[in-house]
N, CA, C and O atoms as a Tripos MOL2 file, in Angstrom:
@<TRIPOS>MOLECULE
protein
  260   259    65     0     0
PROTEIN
NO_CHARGES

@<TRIPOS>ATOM
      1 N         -28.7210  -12.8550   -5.4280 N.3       1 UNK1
      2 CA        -27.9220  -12.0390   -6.3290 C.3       1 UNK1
      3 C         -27.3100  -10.8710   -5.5760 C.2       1 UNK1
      4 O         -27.6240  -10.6010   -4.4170 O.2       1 UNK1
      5 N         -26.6490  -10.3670   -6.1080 N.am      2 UNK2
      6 CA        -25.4100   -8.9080   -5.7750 C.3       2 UNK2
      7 C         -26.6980   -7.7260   -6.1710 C.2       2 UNK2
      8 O         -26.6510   -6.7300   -5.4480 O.2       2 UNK2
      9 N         -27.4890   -7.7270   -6.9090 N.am      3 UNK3
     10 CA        -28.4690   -6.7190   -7.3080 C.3       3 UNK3
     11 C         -28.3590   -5.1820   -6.5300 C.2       3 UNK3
     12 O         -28.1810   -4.0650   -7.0150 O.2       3 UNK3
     13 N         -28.5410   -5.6190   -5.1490 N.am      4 UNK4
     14 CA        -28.5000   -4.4140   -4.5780 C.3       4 UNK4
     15 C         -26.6920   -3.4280   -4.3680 C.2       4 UNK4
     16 O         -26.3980   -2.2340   -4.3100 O.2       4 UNK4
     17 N         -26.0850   -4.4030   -4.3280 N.am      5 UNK5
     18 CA        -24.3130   -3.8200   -4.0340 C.3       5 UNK5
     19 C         -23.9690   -3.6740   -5.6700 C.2       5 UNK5
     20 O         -22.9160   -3.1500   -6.0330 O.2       5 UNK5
     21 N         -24.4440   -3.9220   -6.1270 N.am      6 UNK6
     22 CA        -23.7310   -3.2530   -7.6010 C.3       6 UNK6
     23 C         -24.6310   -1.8350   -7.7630 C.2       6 UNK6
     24 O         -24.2540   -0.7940   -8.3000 O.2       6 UNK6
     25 N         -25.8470   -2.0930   -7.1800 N.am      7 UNK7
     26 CA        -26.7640   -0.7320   -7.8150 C.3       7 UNK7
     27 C         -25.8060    0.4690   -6.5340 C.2       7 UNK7
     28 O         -25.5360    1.6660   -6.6370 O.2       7 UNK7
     29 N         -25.6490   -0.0840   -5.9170 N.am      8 UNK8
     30 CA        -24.8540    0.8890   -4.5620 C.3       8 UNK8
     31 C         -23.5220    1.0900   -5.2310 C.2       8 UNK8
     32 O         -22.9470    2.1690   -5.0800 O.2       8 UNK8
     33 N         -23.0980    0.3330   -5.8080 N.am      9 UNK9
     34 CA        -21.8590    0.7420   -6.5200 C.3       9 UNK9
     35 C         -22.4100    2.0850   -7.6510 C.2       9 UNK9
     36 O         -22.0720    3.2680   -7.6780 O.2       9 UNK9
     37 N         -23.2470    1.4140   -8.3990 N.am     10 UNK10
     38 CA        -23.1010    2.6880   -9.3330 C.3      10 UNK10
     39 C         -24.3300    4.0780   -9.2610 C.2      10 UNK10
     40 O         -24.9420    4.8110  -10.0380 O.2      10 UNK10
     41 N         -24.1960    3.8610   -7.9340 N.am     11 UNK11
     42 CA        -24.9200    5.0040   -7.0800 C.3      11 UNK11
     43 C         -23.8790    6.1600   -6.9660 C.2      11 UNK11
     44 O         -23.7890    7.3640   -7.2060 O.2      11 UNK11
     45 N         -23.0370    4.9820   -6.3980 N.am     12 UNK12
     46 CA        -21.6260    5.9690   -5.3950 C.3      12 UNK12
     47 C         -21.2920    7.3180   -5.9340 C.2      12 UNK12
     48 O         -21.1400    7.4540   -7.1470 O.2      12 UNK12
     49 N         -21.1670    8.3220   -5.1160 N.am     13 UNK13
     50 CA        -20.9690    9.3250   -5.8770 C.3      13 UNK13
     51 C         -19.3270    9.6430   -5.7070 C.2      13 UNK13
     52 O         -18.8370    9.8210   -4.5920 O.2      13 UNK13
     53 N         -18.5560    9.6900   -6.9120 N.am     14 UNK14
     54 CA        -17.2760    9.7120   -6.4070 C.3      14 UNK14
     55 C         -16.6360   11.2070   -7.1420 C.2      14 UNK14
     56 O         -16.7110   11.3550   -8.3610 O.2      14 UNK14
     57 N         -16.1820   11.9790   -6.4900 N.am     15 UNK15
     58 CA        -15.2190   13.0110   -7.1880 C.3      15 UNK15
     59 C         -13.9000   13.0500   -7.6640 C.2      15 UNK15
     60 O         -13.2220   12.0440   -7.4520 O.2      15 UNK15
     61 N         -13.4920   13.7970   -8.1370 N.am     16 UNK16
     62 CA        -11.9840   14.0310   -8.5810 C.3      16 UNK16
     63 C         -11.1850   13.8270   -7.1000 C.2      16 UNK16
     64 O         -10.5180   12.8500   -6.7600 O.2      16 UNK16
     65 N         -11.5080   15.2590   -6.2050 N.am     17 UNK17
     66 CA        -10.4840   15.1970   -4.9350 C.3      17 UNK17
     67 C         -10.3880   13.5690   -4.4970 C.2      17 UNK17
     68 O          -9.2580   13.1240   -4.2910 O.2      17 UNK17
     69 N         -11.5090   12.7050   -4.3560 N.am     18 UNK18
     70 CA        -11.6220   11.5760   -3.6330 C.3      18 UNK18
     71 C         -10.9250   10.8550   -4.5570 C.2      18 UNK18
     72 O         -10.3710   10.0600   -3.7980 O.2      18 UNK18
     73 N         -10.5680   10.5700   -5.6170 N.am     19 UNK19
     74 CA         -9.9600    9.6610   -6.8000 C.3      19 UNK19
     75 C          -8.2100   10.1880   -6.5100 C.2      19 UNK19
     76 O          -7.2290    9.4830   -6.2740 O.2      19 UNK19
     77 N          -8.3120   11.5400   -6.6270 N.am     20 UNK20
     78 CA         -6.3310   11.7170   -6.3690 C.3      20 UNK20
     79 C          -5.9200   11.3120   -4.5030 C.2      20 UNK20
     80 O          -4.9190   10.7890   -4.0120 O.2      20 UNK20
     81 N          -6.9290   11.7240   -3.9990 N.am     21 UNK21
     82 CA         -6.0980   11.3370   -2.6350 C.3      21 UNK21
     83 C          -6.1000    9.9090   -2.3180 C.2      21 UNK21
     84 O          -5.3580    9.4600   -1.4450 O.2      21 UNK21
     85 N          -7.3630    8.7600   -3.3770 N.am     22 UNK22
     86 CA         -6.6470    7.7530   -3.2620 C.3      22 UNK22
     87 C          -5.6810    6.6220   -3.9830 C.2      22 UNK22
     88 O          -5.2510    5.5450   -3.5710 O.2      22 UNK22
     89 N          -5.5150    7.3640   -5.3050 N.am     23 UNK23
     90 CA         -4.2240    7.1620   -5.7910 C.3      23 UNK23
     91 C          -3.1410    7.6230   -4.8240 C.2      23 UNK23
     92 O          -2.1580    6.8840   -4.7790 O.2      23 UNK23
     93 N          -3.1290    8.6590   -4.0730 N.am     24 UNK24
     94 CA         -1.4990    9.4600   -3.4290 C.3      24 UNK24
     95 C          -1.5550    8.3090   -2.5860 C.2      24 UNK24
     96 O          -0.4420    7.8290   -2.3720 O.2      24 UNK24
     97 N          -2.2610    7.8740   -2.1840 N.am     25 UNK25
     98 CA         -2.1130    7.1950   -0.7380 C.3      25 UNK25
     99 C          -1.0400    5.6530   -1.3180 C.2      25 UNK25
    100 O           0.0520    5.2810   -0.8900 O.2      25 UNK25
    101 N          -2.0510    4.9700   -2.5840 N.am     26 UNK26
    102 CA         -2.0950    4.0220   -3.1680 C.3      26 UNK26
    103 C          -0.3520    4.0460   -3.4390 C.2      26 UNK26
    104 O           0.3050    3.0610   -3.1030 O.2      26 UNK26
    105 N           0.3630    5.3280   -4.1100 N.am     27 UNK27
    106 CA          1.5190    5.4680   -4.3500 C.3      27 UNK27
    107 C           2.7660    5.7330   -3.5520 C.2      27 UNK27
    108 O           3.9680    5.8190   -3.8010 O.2      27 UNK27
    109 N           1.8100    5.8490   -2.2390 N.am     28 UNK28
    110 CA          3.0040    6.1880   -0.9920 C.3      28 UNK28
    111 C           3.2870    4.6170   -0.6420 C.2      28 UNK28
    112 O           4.3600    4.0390   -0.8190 O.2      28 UNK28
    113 N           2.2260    4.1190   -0.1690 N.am     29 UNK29
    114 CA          2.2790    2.6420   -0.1170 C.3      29 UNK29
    115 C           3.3350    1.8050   -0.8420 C.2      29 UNK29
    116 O           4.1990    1.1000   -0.3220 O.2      29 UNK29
    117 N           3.0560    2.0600   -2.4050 N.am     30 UNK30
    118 CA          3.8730    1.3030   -3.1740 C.3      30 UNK30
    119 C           5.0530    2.0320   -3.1270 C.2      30 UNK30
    120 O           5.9470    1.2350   -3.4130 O.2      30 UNK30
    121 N           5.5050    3.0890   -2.9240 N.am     31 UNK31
    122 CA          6.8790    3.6340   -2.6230 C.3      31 UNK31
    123 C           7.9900    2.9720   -1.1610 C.2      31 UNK31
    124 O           9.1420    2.5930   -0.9510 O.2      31 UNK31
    125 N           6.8820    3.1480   -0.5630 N.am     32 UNK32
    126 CA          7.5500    2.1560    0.6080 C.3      32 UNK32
    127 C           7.7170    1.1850    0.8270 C.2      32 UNK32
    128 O           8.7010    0.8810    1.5010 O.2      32 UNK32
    129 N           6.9180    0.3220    0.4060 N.am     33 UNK33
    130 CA          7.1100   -0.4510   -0.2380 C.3      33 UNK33
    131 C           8.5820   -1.3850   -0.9510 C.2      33 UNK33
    132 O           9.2660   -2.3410   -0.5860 O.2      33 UNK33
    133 N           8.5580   -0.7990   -1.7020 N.am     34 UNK34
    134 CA          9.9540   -0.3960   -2.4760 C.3      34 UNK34
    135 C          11.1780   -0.5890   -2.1400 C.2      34 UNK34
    136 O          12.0940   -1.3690   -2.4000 O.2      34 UNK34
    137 N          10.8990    0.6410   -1.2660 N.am     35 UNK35
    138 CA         11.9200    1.2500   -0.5260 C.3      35 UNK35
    139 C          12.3260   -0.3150    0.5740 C.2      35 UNK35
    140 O          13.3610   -0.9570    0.7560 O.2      35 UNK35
    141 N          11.7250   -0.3630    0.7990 N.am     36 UNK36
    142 CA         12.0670   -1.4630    1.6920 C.3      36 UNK36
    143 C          12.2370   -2.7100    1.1260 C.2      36 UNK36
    144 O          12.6370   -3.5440    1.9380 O.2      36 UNK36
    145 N          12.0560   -3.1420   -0.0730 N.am     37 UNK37
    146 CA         12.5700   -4.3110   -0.6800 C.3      37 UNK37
    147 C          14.1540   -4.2040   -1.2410 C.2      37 UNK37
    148 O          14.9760   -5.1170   -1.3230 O.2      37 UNK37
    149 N          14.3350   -2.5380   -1.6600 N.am     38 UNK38
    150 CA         15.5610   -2.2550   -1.6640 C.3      38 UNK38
    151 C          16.4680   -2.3680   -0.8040 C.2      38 UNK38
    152 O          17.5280   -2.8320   -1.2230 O.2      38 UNK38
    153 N          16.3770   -1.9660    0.7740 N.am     39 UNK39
    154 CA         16.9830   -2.2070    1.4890 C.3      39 UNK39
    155 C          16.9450   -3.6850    2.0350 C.2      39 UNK39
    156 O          17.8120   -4.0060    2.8480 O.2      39 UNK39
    157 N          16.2290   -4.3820    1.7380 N.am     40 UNK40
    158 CA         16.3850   -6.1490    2.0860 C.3      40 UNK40
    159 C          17.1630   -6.0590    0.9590 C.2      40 UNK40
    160 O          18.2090   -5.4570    1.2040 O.2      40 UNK40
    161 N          17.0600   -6.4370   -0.2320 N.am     41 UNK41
    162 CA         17.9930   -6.9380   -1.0080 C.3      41 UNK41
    163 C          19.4840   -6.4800   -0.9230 C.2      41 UNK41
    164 O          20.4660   -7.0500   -1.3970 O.2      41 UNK41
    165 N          19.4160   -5.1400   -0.1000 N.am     42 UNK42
    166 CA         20.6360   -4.5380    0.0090 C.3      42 UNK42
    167 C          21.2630   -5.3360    1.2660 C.2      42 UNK42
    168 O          22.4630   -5.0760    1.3510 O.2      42 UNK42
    169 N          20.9790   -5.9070    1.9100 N.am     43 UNK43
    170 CA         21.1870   -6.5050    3.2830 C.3      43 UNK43
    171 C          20.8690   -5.9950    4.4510 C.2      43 UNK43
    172 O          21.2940   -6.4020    5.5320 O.2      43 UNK43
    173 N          20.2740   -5.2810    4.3130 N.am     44 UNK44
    174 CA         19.9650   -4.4610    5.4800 C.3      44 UNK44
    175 C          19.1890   -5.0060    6.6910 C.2      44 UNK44
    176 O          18.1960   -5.6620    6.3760 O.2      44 UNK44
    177 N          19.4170   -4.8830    7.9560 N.am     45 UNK45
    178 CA         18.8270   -5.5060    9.3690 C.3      45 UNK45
    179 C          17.2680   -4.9430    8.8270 C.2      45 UNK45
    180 O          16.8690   -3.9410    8.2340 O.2      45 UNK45
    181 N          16.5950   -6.2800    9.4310 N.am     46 UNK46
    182 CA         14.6190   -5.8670    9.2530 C.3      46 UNK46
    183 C          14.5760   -5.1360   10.1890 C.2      46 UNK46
    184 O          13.5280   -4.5230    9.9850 O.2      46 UNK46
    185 N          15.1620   -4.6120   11.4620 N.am     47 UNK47
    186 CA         14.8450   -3.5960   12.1280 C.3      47 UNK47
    187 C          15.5320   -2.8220   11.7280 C.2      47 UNK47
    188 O          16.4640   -3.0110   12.5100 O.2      47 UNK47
    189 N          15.9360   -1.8630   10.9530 N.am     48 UNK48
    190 CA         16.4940   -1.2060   10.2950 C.3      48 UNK48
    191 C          15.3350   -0.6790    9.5800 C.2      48 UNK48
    192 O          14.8160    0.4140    9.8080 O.2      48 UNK48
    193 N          14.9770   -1.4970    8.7290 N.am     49 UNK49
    194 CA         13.7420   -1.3880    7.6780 C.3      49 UNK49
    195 C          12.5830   -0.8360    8.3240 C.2      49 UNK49
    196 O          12.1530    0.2550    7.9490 O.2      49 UNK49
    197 N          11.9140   -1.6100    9.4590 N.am     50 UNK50
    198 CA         11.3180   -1.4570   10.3960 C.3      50 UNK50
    199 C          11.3430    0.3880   10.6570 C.2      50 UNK50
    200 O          10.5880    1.1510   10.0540 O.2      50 UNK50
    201 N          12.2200    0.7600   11.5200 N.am     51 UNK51
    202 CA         12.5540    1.9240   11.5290 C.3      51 UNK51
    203 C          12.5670    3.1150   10.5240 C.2      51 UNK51
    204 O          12.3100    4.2610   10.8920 O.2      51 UNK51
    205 N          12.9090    2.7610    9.1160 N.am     52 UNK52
    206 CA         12.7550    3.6460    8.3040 C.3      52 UNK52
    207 C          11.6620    3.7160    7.4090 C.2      52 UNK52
    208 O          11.5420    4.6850    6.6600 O.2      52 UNK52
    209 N          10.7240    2.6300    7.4170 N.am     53 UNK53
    210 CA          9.4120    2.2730    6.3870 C.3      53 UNK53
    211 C           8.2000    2.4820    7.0090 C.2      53 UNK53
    212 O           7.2010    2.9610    6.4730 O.2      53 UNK53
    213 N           8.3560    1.9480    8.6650 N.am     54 UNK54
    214 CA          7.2870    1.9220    9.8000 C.3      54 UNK54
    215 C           6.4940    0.5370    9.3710 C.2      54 UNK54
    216 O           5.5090    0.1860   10.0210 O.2      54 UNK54
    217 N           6.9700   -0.2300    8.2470 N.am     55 UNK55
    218 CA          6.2120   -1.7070    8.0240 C.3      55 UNK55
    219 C           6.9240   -2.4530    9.4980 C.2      55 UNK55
    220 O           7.9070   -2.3630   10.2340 O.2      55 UNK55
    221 N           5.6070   -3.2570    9.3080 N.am     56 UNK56
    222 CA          6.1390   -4.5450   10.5170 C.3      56 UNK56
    223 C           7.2510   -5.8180   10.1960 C.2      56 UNK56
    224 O           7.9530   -6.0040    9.2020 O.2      56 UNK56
    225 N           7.1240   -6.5420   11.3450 N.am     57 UNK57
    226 CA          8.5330   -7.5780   10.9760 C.3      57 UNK57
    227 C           7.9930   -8.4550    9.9320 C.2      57 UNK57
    228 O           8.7920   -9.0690    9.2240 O.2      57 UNK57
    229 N           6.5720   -8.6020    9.7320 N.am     58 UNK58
    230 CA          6.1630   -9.9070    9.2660 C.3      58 UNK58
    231 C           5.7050   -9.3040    7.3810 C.2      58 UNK58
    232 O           5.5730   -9.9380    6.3340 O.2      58 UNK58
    233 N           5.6010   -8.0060    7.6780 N.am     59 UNK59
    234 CA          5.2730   -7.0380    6.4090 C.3      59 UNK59
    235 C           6.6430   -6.8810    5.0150 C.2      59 UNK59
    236 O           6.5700   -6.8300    3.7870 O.2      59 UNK59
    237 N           8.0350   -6.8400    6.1980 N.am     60 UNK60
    238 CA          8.6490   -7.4820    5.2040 C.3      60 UNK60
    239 C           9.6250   -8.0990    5.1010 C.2      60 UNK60
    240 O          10.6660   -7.7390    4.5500 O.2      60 UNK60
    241 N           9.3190   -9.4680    5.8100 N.am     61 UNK61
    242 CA          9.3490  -11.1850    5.6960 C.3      61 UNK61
    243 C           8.8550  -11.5570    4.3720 C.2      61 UNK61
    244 O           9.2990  -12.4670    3.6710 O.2      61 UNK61
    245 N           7.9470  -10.8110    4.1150 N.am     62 UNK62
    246 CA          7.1860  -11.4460    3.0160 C.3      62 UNK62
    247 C           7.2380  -10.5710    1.7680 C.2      62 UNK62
    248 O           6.4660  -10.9530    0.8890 O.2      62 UNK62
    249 N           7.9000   -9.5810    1.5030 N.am     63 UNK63
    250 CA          8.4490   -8.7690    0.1910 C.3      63 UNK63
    251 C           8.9700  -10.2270   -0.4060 C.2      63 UNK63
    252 O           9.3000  -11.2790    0.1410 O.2      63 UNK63
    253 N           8.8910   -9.8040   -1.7520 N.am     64 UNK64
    254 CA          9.5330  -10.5540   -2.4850 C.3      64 UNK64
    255 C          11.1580  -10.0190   -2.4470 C.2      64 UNK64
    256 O          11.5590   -9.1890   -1.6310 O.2      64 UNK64
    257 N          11.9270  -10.5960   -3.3910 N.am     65 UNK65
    258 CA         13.2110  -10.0670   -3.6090 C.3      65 UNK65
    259 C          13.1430   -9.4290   -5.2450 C.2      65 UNK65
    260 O          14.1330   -8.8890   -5.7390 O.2      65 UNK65
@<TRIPOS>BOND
     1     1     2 1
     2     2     3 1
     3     3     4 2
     4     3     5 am
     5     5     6 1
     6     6     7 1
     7     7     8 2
     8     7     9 am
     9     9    10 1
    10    10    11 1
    11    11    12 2
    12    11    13 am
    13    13    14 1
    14    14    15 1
    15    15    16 2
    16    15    17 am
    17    17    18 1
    18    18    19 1
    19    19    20 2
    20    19    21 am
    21    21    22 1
    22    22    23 1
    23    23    24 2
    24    23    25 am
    25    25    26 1
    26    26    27 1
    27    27    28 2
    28    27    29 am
    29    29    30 1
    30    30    31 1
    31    31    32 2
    32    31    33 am
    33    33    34 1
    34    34    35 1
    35    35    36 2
    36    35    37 am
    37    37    38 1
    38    38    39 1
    39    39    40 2
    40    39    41 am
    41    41    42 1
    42    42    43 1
    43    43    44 2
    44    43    45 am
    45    45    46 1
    46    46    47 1
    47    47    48 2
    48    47    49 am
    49    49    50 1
    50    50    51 1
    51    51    52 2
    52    51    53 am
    53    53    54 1
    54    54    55 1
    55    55    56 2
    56    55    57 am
    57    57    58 1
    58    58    59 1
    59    59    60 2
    60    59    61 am
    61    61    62 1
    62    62    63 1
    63    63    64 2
    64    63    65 am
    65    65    66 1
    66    66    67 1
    67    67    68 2
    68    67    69 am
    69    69    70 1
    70    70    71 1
    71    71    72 2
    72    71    73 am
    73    73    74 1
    74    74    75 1
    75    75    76 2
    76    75    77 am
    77    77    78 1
    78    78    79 1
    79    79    80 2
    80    79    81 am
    81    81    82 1
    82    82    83 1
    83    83    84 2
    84    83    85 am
    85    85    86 1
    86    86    87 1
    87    87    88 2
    88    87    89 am
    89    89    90 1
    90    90    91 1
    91    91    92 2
    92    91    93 am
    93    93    94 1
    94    94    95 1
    95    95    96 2
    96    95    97 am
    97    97    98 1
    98    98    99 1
    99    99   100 2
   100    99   101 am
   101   101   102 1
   102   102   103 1
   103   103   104 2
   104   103   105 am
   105   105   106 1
   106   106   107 1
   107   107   108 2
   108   107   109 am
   109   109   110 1
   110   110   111 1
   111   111   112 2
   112   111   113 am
   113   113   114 1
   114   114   115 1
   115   115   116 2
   116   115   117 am
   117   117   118 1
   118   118   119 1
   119   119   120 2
   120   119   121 am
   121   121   122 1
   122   122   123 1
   123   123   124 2
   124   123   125 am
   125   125   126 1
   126   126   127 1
   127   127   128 2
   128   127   129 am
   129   129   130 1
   130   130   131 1
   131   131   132 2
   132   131   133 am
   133   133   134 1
   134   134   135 1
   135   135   136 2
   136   135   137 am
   137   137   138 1
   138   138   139 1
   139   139   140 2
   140   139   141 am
   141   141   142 1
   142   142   143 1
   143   143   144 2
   144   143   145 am
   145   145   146 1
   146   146   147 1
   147   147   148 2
   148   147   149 am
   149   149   150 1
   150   150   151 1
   151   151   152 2
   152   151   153 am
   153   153   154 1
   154   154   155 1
   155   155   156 2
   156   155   157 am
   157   157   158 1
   158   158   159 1
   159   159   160 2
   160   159   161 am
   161   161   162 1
   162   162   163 1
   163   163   164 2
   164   163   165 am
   165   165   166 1
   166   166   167 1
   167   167   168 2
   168   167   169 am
   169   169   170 1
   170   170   171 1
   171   171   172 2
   172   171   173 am
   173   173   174 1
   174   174   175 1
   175   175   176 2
   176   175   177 am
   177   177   178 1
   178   178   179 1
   179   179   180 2
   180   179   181 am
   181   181   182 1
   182   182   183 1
   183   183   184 2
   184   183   185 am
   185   185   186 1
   186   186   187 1
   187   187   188 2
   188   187   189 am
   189   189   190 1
   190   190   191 1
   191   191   192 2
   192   191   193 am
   193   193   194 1
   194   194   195 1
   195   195   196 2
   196   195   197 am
   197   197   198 1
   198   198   199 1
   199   199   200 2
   200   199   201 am
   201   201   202 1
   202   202   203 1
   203   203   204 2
   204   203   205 am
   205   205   206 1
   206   206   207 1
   207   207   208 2
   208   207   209 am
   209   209   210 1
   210   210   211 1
   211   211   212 2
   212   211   213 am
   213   213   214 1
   214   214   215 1
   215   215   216 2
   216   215   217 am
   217   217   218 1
   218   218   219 1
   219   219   220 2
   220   219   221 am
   221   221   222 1
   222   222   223 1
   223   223   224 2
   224   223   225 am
   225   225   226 1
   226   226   227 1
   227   227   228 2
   228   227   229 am
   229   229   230 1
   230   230   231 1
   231   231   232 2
   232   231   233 am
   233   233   234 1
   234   234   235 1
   235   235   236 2
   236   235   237 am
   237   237   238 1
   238   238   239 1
   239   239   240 2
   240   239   241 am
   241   241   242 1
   242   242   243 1
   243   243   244 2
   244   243   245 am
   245   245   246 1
   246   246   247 1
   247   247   248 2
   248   247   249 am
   249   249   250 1
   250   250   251 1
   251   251   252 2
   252   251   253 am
   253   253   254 1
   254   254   255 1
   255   255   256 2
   256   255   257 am
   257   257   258 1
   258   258   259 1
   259   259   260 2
@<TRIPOS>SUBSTRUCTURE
     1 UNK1         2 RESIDUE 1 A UNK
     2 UNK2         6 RESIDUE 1 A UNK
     3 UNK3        10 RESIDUE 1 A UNK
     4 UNK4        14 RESIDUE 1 A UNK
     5 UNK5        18 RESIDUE 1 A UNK
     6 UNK6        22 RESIDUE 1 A UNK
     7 UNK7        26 RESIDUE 1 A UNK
     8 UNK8        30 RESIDUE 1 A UNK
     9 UNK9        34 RESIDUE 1 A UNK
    10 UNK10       38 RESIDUE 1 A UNK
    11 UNK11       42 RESIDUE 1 A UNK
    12 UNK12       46 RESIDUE 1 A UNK
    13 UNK13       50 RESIDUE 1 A UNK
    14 UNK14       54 RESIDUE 1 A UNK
    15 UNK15       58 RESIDUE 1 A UNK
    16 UNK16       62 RESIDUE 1 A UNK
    17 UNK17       66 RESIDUE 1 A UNK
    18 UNK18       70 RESIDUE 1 A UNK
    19 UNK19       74 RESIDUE 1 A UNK
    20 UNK20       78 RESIDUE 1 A UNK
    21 UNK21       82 RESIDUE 1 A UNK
    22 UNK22       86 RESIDUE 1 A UNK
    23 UNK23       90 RESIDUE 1 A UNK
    24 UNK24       94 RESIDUE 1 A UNK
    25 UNK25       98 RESIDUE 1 A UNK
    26 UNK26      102 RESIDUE 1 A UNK
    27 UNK27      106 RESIDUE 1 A UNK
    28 UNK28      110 RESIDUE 1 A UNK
    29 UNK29      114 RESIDUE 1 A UNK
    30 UNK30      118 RESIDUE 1 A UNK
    31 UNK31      122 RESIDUE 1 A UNK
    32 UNK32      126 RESIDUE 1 A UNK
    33 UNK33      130 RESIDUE 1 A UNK
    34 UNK34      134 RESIDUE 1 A UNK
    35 UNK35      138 RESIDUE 1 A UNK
    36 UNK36      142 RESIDUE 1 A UNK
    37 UNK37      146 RESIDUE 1 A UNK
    38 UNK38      150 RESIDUE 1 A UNK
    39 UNK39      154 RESIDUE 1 A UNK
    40 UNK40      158 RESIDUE 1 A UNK
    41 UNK41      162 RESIDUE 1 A UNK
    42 UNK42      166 RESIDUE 1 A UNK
    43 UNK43      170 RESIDUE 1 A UNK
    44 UNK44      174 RESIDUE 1 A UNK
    45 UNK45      178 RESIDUE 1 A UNK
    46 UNK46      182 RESIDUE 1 A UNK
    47 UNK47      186 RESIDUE 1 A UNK
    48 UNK48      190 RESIDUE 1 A UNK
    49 UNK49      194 RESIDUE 1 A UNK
    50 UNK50      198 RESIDUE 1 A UNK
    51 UNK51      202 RESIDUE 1 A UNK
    52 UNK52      206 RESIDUE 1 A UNK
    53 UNK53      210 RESIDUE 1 A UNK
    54 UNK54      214 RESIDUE 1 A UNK
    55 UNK55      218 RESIDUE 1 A UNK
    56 UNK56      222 RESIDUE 1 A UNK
    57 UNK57      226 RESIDUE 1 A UNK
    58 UNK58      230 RESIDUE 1 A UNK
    59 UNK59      234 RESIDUE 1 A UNK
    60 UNK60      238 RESIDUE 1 A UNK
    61 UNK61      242 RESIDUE 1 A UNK
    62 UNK62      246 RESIDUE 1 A UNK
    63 UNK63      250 RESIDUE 1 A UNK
    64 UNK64      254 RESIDUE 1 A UNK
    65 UNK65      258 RESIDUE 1 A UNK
């Protein structure tokens, strides 16, 4: 059984500060994200994207449209 990793789960001691800095992070991500599916759909060179997102070539190859 999981017995022991769930009791470690609801051990964990988690705070406020630790909950917003990892939403901010969570939302920068998905901003860039974004940002860079915008500029593929816009036509934009993947090194282009590359350059302005800091994602890799293969990071977004695989964005959806």
């Amino acid at each position: 059984m999981h017995g022991s990793e769930v009791l470690n789960m609801l051990l964990t001691e988690w705070n406020t500060e630790d909950c917003i800095a990892v939403r901010c992070e969570e939302a920068r991500e998905d901003a860039i994200f974004e940002i860079a599916r915008k500029m593929k759909n816009a036509g934009k060179p993947v090194t282009e994207i590359e350059k302005f997102t800091g994602l890799s070539y293969d990071a977004i190859n695989q964005l959806g449209c």
